[in-house]
Backbone as JSON Lines, residues from 0, in Angstrom:
{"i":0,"aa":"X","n":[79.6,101.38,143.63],"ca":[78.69,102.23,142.89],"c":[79.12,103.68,143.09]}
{"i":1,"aa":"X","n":[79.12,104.8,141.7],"ca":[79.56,106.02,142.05],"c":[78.38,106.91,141.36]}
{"i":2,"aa":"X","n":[78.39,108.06,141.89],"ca":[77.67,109.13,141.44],"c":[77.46,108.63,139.62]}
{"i":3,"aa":"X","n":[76.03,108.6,139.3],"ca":[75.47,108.51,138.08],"c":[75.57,107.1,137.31]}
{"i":4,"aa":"X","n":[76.24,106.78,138.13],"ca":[76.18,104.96,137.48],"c":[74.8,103.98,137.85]}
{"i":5,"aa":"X","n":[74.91,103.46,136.95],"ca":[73.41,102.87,136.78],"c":[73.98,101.42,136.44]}
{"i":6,"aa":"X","n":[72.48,100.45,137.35],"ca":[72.54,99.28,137.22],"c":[70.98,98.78,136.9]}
{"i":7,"aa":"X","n":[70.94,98.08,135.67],"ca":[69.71,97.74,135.19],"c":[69.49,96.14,135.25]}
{"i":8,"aa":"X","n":[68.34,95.52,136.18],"ca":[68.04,94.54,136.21],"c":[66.27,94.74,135.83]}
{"i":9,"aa":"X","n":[66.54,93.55,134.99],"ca":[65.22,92.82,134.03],"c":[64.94,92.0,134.98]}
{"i":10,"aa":"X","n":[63.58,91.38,135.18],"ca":[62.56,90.25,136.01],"c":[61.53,90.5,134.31]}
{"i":11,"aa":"X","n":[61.46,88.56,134.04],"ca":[60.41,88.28,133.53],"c":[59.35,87.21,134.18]}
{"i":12,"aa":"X","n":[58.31,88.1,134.3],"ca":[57.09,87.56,135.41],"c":[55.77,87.27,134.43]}
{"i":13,"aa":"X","n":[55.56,86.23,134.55],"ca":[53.85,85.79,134.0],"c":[53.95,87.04,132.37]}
{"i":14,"aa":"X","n":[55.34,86.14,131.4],"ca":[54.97,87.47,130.37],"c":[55.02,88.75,130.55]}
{"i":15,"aa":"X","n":[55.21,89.29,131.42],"ca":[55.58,90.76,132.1],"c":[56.96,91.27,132.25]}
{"i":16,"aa":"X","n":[57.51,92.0,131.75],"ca":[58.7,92.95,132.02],"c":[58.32,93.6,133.6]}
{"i":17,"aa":"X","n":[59.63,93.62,134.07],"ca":[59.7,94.32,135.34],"c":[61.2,94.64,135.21]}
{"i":18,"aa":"X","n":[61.57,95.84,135.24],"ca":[62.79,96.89,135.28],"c":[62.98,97.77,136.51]}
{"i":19,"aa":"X","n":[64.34,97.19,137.08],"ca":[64.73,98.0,138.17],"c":[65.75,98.64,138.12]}
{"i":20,"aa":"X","n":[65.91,99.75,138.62],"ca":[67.27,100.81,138.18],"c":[67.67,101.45,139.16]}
{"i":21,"aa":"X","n":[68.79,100.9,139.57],"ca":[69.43,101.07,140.67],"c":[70.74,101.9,139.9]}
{"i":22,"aa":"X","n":[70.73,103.36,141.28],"ca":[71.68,104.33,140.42],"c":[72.65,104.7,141.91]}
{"i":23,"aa":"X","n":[73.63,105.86,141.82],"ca":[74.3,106.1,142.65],"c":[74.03,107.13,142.8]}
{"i":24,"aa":"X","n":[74.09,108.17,143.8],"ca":[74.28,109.66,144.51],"c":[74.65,110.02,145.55]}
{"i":25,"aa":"X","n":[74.9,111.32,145.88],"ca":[75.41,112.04,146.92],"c":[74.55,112.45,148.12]}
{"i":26,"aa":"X","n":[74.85,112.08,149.22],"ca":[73.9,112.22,150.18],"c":[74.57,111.82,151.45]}
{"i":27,"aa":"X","n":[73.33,112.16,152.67],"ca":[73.45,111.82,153.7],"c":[73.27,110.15,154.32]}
{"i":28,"aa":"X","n":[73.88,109.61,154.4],"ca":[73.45,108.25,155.52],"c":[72.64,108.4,156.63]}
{"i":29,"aa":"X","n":[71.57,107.59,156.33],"ca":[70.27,107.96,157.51],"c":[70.73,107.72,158.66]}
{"i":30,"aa":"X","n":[71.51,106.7,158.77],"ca":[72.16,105.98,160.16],"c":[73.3,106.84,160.82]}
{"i":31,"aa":"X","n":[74.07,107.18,160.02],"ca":[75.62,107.8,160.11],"c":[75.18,108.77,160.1]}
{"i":32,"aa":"X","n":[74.69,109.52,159.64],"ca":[74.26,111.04,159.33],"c":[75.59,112.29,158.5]}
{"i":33,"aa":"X","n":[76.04,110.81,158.19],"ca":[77.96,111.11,157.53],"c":[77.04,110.98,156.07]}
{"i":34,"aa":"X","n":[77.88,112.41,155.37],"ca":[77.77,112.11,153.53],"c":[78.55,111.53,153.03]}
{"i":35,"aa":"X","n":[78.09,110.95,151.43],"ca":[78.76,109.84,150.55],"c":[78.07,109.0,149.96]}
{"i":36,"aa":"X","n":[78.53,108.28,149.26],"ca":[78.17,107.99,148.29],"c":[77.09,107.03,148.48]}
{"i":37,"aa":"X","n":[75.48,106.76,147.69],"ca":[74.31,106.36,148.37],"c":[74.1,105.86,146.79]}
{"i":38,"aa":"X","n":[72.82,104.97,147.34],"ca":[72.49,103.63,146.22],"c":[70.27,104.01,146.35]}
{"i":39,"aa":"X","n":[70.09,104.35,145.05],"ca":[68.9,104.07,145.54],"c":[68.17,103.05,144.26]}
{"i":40,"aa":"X","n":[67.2,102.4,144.89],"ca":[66.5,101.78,143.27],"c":[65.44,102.26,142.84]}
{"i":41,"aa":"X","n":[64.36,102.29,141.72],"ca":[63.35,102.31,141.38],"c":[62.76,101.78,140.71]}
{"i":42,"aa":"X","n":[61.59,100.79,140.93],"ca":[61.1,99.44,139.91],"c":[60.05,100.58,139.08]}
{"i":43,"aa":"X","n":[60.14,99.58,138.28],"ca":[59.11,99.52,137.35],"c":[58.16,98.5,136.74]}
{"i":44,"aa":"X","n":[56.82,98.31,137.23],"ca":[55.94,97.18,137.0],"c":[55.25,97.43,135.56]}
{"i":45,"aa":"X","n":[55.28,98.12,135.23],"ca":[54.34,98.26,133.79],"c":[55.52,98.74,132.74]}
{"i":46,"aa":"X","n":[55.86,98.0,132.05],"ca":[57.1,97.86,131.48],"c":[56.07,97.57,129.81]}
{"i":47,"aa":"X","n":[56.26,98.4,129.15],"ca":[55.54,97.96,128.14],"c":[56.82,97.59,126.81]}
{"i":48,"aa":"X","n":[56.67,96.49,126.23],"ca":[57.47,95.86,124.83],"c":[56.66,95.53,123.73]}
{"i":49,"aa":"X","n":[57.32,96.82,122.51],"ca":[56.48,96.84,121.25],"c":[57.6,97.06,120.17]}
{"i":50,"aa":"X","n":[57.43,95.99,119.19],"ca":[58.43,95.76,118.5],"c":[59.45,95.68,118.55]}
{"i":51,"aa":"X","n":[60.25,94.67,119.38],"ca":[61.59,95.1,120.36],"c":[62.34,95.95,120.98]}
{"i":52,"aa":"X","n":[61.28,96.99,120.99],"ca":[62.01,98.25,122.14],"c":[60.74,97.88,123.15]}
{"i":53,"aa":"X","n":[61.36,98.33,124.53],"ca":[61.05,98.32,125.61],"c":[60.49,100.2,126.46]}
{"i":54,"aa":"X","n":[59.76,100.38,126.92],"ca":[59.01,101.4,127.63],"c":[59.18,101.81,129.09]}
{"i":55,"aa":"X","n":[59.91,102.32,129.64],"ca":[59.35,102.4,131.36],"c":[59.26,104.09,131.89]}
{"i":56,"aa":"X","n":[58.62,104.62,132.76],"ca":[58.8,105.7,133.43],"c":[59.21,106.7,131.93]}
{"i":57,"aa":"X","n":[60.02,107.54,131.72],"ca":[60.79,108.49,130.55],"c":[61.88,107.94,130.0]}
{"i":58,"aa":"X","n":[61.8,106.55,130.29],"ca":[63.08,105.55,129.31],"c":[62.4,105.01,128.13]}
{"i":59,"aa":"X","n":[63.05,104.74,127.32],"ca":[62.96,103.46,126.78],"c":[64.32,102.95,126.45]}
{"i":60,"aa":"X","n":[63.92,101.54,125.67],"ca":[65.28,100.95,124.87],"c":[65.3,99.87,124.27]}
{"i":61,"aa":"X","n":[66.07,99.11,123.89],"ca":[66.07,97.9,123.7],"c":[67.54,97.01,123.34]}
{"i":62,"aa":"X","n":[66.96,95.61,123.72],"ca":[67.84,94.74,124.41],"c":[69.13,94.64,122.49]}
{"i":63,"aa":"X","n":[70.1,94.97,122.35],"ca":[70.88,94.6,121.83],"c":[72.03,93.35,121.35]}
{"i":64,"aa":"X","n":[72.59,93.34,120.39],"ca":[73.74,92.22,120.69],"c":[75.07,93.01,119.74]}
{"i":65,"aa":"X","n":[76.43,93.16,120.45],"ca":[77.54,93.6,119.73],"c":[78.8,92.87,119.92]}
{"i":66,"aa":"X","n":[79.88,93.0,118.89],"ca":[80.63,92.32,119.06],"c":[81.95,93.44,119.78]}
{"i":67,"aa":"X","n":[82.48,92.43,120.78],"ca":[83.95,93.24,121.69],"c":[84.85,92.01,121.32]}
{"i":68,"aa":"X","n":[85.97,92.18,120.84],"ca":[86.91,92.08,120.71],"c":[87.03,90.15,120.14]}
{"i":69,"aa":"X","n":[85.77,90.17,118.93],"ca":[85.69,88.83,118.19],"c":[84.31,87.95,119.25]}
{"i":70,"aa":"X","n":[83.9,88.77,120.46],"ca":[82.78,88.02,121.26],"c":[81.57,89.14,121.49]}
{"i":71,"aa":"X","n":[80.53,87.98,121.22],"ca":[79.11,88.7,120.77],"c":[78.73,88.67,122.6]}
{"i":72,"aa":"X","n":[78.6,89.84,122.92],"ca":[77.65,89.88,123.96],"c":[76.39,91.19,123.61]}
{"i":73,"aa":"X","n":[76.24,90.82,124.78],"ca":[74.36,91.07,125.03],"c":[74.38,92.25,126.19]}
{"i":74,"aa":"X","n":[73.47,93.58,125.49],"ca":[73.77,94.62,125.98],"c":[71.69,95.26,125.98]}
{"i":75,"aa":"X","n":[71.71,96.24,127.18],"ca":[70.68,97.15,127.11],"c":[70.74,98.38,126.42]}
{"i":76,"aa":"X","n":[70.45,98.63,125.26],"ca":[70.52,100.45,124.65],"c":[69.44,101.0,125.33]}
{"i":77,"aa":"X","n":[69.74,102.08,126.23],"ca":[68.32,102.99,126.64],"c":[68.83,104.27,126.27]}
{"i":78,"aa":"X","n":[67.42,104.76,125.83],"ca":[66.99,106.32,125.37],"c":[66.31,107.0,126.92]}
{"i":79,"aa":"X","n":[66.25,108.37,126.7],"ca":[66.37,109.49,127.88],"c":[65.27,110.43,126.66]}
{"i":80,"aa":"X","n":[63.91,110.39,127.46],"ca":[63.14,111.47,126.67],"c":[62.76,111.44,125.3]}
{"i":81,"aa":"X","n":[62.55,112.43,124.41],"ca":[62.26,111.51,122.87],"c":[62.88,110.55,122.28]}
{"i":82,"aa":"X","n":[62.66,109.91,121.25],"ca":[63.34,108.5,120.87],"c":[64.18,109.22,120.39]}
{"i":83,"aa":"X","n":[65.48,108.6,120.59],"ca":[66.68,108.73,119.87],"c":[68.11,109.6,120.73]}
{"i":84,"aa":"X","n":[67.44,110.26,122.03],"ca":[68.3,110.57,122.71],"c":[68.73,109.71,123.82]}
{"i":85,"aa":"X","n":[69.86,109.59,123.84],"ca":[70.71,108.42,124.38],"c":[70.91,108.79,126.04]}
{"i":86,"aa":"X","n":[71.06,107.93,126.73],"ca":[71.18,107.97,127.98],"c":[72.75,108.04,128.41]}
């Protein structure tokens, strides 16, 4: 994991969205007290989905499908702040 990279894991619970976003930064090691590169997460339990876009914290997005190189995979689009600005 490096500075600004992001890892998005989905949990579907009792009909419920749950989004966790685990990112990278610069910092101290609590243990080591040595800097470098650090992992933190942040869930999200109230995950709201309305009309196939998805809601959390100042995100939103929704779950996609595109084709790479003749194969359809399955991708997250998230927005940053009003709709339409891209993350």
């Amino acid at each position: 994991m490096s500075e600004e990279e992001w890892d998005l894991v989905v949990f579907l619970h009792n009909n419920n969205l749950i989004i966790q976003v685990w990112n990278g930064y610069w910092g101290e090691d609590y243990y080591t007290k040595e800097q470098g590169s650090l992992s933190r997460c942040q869930t999200f339990n109230h995950v709201r989905y309305v009309n196939g876009q998805f809601y959390f914290g100042k995100y939103s997005g929704r779950f996609v499908d595109y084709n790479e190189g003749g194969h359809m995979r399955k991708a997250a689009l998230l927005f940053f702040g009003p709709p339409g600005v891209f993350l």
